[in-house]
N, C-alpha and C positions, 0 to 999 in steps of 0.2 A: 321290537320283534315283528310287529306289525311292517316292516318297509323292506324288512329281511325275506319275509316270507312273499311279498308281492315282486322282489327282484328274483329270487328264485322259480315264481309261476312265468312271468315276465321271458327269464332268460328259457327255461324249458317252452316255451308254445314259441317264442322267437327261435328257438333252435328246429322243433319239427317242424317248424312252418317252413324254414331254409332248406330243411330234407325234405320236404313233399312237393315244394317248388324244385330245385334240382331235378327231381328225379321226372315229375311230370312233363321238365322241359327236355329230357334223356340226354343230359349234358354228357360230354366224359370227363374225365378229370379235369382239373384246374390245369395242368401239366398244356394239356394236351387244347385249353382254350384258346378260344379269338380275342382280342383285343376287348370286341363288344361282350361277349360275354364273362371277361375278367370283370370289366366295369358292373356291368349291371348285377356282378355277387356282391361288389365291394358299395353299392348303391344298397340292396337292401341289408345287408349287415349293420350299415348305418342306419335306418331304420331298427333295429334290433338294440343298438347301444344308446339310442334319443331316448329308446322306452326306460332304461333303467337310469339314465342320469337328471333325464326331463321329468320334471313332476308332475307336471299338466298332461303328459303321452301315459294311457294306458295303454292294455293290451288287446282292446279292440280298435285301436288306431292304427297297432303293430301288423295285426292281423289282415287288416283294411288295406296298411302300406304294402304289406307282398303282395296280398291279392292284386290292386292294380298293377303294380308293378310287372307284374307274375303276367295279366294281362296284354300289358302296352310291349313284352318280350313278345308273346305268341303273336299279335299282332305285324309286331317288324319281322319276324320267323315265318309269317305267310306271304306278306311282302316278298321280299326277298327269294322266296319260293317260285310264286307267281312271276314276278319280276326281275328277269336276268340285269339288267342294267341297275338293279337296286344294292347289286351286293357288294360287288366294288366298295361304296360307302359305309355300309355296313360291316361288313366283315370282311374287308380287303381282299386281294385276288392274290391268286401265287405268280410269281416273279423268276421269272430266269435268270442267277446271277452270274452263269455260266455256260457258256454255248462253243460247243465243239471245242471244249477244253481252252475257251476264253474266258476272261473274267470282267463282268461288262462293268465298268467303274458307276459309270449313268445309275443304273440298278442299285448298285448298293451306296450311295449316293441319296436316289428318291428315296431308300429305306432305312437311312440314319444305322449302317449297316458298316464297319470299317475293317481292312484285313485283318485283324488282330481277333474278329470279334467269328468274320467269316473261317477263321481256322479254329475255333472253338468248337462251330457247330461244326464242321467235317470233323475233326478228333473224335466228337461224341459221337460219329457214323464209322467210328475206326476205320478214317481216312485221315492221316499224316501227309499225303506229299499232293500238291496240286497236281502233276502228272498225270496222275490215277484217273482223273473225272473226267466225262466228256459232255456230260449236263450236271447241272444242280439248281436246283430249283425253292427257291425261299416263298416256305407256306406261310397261310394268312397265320398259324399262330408260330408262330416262331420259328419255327424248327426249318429242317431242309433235309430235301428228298435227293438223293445223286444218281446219277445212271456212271456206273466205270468204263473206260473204254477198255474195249474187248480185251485187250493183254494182259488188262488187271481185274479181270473178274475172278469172282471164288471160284479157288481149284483147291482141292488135297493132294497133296503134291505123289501121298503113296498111290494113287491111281495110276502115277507113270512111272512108279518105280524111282525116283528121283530121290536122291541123297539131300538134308536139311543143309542150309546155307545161311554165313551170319548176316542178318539185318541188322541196321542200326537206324539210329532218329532223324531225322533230317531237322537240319539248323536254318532258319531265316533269316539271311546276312542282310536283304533287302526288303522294306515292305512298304510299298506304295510311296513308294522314291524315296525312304530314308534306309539308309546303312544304319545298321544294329552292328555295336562294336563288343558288344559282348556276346553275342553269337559268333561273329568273324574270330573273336580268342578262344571261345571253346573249341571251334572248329581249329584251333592249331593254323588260323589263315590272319594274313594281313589285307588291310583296307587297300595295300598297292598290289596286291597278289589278285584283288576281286578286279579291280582297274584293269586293269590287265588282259582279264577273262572277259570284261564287257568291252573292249574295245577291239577284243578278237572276233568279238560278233556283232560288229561296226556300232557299240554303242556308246557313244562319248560321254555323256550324262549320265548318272546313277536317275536320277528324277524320273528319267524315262522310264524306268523299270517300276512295274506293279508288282513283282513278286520274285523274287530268287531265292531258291532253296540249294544248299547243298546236304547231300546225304555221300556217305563214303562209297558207296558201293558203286552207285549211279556219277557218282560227280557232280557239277553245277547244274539247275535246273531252271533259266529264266525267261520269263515273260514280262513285255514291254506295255506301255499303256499304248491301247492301240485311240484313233484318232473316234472320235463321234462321226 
């Protein structure tokens, strides 16, 4: 009864101690953290599971672990403050993985970053077609921020009187020089019919190509790896 009742004091003072840290450090969500600061929750949480499995950890050890801990973060958070060259290391810098509706391979390359992964985050920015973008930019925590080029910015289309038109999805028949053959059959298209289309627009190689999309409305959409 006795070991019952010290892992329930244990897990409650490890638990506000994790919410009074948090909040003192004015984190925002977990969603929305840095790299460093994923680590350093996943750093005292462990701290928090040593005290109930470890016999030898009470809960003024647990207590003692956030505290510094809790300390040695504000410390790197003044750093980093004070010191522009420190945060790069720290908390990585934002990245341009796209410039002037390019897609720099380099970039998403240094950031273990691959097209498949890169069309993730745009879908979750309800952007489906590379077209659209004229920057995008990959933050230090994950996510990415896009600037649209001007023809595809939000409009409501009743502001011009305009009659609604069917959209559809656009399909990946290419992605960073591989042919997807099962996007090319959804699309009702053959891998000589793509040939075809890339050599109308002098391009002998599929390999060359970082990204072509076909959508029905638009037609074929492709962009080539361009050189470093």
């Amino acid at each position: 009864m006795e070991s019952f009742l010290s892992i329930i004091v244990e897990l409650t003072v490890g638990l506000f101690g994790l919410l009074l840290l948090t909040k003192v450090m004015g984190r925002a969500s977990m969603s929305e953290a840095t790299p460093f600061d994923f680590i350093a929750m996943i750093v005292v949480g462990d701290f928090v599971s040593d005290a109930i499995y470890d016999p030898k950890a009470n809960i003024f050890k647990v207590l003692f672990a956030i505290l510094f801990w809790g300390i040695l973060i504000f410390l790197i958070d003044f750093i980093t403050l004070k010191f522009d060259r420190s945060r790069g290391f720290f908390e990585s810098r934002p990245e341009i993985v796209i410039s002037e509706g390019i897609v720099d391979r380099n970039v998403l390359k240094k950031n273990k970053v691959d097209m498949n992964h890169l069309q993730m985050l745009l879908r979750d920015r309800s952007i489906f077609s590379f077209r659209e973008i004229e920057y995008a930019v990959l933050e230090p925590n994950g996510k990415i921020s896009v600037i649209r080029k001007p023809e595809f910015e939000t409009t409501i289309r009743a502001d011009f009187h305009l009659h609604g038109r069917a959209v559809s999805l656009p399909s990946t028949l290419i992605s960073d020089g591989v042919i997807i053959q099962r996007n090319l059959k959804k699309a009702g298209k053959t891998e000589q019919w793509l040939r075809d289309e890339l050599k109308n627009r002098g391009i002998e190689d599929p390999k060359r190509v970082m990204i072509a999309e076909w959508r029905q409305e638009d037609g074929l959409f492709v962009q080539t790896v361009h050189p470093s």
